[in-house]
DSSP file (Angstrom, degrees, kcal/mol; ACC not computed):
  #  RESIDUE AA STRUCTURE BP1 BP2  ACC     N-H-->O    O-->H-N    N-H-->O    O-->H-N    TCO  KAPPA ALPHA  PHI   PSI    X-CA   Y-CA   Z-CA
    1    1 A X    >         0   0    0      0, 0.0     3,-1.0     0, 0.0     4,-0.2   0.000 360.0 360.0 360.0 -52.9  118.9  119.5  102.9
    2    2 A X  T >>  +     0   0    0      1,-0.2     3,-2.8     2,-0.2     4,-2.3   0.963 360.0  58.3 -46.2 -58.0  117.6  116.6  104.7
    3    3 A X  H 3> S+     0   0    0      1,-0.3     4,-1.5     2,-0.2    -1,-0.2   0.801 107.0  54.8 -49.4 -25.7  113.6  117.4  103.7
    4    4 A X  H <> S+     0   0    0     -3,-1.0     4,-0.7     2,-0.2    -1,-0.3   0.434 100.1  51.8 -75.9  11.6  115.0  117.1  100.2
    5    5 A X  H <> S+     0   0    0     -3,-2.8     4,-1.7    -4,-0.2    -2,-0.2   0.906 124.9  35.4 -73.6 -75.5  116.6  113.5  100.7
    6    6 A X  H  X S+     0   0    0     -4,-2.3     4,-2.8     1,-0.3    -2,-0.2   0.797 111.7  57.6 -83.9 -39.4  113.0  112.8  102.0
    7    7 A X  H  X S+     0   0    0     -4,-1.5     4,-2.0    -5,-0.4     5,-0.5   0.992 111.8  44.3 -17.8 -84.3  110.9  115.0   99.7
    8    8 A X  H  X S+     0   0    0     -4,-0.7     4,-0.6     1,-0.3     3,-0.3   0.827 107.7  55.1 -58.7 -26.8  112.3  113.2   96.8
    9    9 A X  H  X S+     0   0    0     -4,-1.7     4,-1.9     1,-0.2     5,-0.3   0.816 103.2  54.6 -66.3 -27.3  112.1  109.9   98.0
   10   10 A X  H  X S+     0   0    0     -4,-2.8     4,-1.1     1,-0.3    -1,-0.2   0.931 113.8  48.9 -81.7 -16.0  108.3  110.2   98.7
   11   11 A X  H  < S+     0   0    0     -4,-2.0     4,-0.3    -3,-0.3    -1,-0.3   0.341 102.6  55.1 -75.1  -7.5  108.0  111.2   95.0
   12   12 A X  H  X S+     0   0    0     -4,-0.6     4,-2.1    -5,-0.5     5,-0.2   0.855 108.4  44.5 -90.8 -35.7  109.5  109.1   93.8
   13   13 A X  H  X S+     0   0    0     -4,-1.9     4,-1.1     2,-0.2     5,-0.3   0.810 113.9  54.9 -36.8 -45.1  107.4  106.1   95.4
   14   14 A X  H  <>S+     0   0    0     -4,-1.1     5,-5.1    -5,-0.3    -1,-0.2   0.790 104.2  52.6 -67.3 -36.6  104.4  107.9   94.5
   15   15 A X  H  45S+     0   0    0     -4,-0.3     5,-0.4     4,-0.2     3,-0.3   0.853 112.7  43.6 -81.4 -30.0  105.5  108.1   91.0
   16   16 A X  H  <5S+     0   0    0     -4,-2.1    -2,-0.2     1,-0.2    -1,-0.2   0.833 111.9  50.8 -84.1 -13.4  106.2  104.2   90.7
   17   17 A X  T  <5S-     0   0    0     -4,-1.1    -1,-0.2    -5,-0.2    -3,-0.1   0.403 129.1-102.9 -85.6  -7.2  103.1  103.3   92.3
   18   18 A X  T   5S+     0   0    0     -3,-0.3    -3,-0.2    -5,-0.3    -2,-0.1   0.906  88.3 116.6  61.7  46.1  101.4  105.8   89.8
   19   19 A X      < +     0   0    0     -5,-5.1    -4,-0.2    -6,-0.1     5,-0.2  -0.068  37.9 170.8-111.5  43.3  100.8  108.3   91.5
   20   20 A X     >  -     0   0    0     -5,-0.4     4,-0.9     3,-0.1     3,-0.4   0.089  31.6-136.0 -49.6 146.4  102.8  110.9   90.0
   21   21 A X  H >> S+     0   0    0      1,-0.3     4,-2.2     2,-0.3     3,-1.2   0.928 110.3  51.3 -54.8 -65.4  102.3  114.9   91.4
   22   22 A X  H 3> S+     0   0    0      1,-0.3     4,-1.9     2,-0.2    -1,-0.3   0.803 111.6  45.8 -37.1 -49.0  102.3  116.1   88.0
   23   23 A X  H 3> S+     0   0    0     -3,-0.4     4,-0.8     1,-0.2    -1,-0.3   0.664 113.7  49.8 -82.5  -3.7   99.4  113.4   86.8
   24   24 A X  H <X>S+     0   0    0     -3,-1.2     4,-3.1    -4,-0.9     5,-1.2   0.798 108.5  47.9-116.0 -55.8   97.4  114.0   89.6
   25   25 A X  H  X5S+     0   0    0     -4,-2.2     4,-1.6     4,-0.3    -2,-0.2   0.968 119.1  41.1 -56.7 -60.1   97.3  117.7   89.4
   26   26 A X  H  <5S+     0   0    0     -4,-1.9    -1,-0.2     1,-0.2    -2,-0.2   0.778 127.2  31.9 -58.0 -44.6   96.5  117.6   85.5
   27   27 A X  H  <5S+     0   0    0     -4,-0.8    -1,-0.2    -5,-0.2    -3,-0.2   0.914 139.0  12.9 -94.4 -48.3   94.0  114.8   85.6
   28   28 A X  H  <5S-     0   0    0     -4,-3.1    -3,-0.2     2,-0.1    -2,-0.2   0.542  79.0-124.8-114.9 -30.9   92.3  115.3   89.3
   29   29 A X  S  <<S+     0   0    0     -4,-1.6    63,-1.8    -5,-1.2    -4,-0.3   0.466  78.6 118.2  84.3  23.0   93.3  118.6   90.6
   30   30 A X        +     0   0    0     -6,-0.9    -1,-0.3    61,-0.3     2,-0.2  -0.128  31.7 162.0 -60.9 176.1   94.7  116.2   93.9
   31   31 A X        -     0   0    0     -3,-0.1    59,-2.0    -7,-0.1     2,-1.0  -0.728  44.4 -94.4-179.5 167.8   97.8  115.7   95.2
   32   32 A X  E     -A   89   0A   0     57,-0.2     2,-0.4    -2,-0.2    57,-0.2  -0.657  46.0-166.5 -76.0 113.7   99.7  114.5   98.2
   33   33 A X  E     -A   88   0A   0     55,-1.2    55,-1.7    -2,-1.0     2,-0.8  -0.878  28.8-104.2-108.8 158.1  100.4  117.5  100.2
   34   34 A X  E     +A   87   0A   0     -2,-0.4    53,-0.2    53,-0.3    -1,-0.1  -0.729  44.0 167.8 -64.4  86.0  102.9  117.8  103.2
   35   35 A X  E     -     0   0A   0     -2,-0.8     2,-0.3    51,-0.8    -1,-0.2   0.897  68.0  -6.0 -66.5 -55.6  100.6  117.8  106.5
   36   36 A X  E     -A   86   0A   0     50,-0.5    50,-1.4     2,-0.0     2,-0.2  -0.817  59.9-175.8-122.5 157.3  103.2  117.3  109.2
   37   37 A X        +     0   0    0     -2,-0.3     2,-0.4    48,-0.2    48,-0.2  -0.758   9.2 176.6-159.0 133.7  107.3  116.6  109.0
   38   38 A X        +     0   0    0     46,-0.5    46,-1.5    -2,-0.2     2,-0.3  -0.996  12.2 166.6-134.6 140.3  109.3  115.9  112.4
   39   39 A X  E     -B   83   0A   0     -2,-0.4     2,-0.5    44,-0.2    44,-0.2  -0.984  21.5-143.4-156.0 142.8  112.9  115.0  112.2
   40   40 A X  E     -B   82   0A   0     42,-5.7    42,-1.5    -2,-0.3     2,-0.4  -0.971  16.2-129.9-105.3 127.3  115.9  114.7  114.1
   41   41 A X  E     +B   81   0A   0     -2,-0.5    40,-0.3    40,-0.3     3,-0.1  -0.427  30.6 163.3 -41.0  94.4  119.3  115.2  113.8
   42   42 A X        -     0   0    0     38,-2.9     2,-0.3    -2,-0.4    39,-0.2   0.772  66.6 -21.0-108.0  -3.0  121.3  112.2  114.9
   43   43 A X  S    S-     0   0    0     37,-2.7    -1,-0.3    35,-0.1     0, 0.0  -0.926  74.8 -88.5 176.2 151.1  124.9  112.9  113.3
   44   44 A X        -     0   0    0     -2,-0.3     2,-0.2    -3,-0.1    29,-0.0  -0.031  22.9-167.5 -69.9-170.8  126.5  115.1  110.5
   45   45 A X        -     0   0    0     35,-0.0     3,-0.1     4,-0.0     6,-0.1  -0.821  20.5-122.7 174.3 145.5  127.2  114.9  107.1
   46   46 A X        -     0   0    0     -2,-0.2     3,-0.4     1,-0.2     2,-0.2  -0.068  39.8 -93.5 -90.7 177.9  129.3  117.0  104.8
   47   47 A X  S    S+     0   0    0      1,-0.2    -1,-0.2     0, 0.0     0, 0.0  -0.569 125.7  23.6 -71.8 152.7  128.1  118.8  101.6
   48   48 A X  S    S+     0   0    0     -2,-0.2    -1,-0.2     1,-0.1     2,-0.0   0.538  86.2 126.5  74.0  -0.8  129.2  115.8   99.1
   49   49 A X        -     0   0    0     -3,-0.4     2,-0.5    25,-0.0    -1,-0.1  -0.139  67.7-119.3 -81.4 178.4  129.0  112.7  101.8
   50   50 A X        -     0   0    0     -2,-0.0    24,-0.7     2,-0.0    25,-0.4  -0.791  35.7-169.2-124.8 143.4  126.5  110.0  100.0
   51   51 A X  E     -C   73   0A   0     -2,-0.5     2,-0.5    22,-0.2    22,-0.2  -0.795  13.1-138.0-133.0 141.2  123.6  109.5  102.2
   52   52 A X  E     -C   72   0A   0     20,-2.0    20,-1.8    -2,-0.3     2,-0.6  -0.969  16.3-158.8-117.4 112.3  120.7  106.6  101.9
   53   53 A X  E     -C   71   0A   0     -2,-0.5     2,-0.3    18,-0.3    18,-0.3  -0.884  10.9-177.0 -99.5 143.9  117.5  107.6  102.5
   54   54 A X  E     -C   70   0A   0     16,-2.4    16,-1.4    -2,-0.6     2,-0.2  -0.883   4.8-175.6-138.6 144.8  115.1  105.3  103.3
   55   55 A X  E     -C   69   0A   0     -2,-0.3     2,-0.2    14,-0.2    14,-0.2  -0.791   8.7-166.1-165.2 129.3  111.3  105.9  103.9
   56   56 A X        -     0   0    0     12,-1.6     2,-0.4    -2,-0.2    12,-0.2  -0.409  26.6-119.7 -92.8 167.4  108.5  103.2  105.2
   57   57 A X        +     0   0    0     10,-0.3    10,-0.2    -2,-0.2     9,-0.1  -0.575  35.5 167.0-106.7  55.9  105.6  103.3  105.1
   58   58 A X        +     0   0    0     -2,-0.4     2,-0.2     1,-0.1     9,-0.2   0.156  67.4  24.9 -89.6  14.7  103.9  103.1  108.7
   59   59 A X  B     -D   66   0A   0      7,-0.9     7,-2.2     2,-0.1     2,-0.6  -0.736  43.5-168.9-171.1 141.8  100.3  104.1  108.1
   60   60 A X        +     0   0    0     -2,-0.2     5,-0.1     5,-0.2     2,-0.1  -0.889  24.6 179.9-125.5  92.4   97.9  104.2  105.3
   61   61 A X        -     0   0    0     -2,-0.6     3,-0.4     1,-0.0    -2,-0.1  -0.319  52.3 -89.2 -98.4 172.9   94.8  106.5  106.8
   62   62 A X  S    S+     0   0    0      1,-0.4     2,-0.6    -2,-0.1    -1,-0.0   0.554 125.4  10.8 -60.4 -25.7   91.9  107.0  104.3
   63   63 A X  S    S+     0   0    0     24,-0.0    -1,-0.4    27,-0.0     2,-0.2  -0.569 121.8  93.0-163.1 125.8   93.5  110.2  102.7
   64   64 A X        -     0   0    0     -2,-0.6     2,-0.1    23,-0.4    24,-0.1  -0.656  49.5-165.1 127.0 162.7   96.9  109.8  104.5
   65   65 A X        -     0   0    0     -2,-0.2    22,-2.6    -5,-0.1     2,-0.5  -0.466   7.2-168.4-152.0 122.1  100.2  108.6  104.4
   66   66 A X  E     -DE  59  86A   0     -7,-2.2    -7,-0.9    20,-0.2     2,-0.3  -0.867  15.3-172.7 -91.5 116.5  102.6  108.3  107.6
   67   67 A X  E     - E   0  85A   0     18,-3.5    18,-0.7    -2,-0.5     2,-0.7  -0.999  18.0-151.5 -98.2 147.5  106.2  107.6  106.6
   68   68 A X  E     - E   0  84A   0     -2,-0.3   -12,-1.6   -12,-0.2     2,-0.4  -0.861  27.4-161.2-105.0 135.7  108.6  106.9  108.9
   69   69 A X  E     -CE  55  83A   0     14,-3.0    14,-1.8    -2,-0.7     2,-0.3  -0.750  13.2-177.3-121.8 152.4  112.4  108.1  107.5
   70   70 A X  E     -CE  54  82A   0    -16,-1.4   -16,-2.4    -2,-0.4     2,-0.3  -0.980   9.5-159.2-151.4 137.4  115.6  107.6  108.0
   71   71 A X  E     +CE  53  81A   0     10,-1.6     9,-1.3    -2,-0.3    10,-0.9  -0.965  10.5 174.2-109.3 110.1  119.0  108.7  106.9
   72   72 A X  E     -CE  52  79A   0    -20,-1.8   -20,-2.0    -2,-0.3     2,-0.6  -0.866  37.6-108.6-137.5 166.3  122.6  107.2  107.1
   73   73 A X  E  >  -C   51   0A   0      5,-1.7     4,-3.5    -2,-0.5   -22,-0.2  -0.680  27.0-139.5 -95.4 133.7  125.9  108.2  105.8
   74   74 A X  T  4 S+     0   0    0    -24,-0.7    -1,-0.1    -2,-0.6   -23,-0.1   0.909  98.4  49.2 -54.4 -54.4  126.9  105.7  102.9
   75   75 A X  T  4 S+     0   0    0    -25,-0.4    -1,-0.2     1,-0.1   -24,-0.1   0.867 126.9  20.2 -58.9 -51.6  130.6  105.4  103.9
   76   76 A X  T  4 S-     0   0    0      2,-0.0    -2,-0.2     3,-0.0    -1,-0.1   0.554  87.4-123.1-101.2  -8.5  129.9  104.7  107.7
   77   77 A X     <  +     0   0    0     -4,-3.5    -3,-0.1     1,-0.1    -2,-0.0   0.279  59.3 150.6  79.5 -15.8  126.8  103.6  108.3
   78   78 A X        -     0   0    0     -6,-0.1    -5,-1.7     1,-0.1     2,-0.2   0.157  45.3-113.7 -34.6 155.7  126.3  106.4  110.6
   79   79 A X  E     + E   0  72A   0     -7,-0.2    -7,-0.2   -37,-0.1    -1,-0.1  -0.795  28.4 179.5 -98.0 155.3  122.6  108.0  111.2
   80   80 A X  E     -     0   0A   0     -9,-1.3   -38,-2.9     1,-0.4   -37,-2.7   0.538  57.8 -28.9-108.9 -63.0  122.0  111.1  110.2
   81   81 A X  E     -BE  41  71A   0    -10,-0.9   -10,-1.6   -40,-0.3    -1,-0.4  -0.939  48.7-164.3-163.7 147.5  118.5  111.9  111.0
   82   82 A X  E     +BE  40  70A   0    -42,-1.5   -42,-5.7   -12,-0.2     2,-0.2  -0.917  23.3 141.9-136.3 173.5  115.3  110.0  111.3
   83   83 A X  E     -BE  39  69A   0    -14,-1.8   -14,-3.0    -2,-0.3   -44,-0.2  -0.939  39.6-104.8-172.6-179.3  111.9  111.3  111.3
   84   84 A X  E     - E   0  68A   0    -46,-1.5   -46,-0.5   -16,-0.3     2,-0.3  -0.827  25.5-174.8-147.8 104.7  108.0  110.9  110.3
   85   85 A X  E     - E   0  67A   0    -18,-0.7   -18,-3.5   -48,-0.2     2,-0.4  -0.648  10.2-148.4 -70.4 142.9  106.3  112.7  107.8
   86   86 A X  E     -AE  36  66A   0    -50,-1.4   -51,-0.8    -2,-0.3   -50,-0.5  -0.915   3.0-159.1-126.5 137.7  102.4  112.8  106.7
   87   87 A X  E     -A   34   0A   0    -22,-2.6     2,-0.6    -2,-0.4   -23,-0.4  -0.952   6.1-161.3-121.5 119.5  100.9  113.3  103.4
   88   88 A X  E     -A   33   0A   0    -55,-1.7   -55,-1.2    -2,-0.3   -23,-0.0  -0.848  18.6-122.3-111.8 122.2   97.5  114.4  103.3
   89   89 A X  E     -A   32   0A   0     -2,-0.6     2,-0.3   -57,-0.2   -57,-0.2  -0.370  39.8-179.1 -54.5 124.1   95.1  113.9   99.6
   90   90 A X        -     0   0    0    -59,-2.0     2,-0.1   -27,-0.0    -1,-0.1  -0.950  25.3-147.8-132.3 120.1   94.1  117.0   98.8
   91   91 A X        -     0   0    0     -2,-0.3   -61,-0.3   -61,-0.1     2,-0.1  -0.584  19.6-136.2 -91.7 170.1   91.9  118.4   96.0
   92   92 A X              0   0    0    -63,-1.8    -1,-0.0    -2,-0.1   -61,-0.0  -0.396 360.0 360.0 -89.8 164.6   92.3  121.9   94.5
   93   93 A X              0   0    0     -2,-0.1    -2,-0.0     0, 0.0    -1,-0.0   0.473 360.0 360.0-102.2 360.0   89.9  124.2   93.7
C-alpha cells in the first residue's frame, strides 16, 4: 500500500512538470523507471485512515531522480513510513 501512496505521487509530479508516462512512452519510447525503493515502517495505519504523502526531491543525477518520502496519518500527525526511492530515464527498444 505504501509504494502506491509514493508511486502515485511521483506521477503525478512528473505529469505536472510534463513529464507524463504515457507521453513519454508514445512520443520517446522513455520513461522514468523504478531503480531502487527503500522504506520503513515507522507506525500503522488502518485500511481507510487518510494519509499525506509527501515526496522531495533530493537529487537530480543526469538520468536520475532521488526522492526522499514520507508518510503521516492525517488525523494525528503520526509517521507512517519514510523512505527514498530512484527513478532512472530509460529508453525502450
Amino acid at each position: 500500500m505504501m509504494f502506491t501512496w509514493f508511486n502515485e505521487a511521483e506521477h503525478d509530479l512528473l505529469r505536472e512538470l510534463g513529464f507524463s508516462t504515457n507521453r513519454l512512452i508514445k512520443e520517446s519510447r522513455t520513461a522514468f523507471v523504478m531503480g531502487d525503493i527503500q522504506f520503513r515502517f515507522l507506525g500503522p495505519a488502518s485500511f481507510g485512515d487518510r494519509v499525506l504523502a509527501t515526496i522531495h526531491l533530493a537529487k537530480l543525477g543526469t538520468a536520475s531522480l532521488h526522492w526522499d518520502c514520507a508518510a503521516v496519518h492525517v488525523g494525528t500527525g503520526a509517521p507512517i513510513t519514510q523512505g527514498r526511492a530512484v527513478r532512472v530515464h530509460s529508453q525502450f527498444q
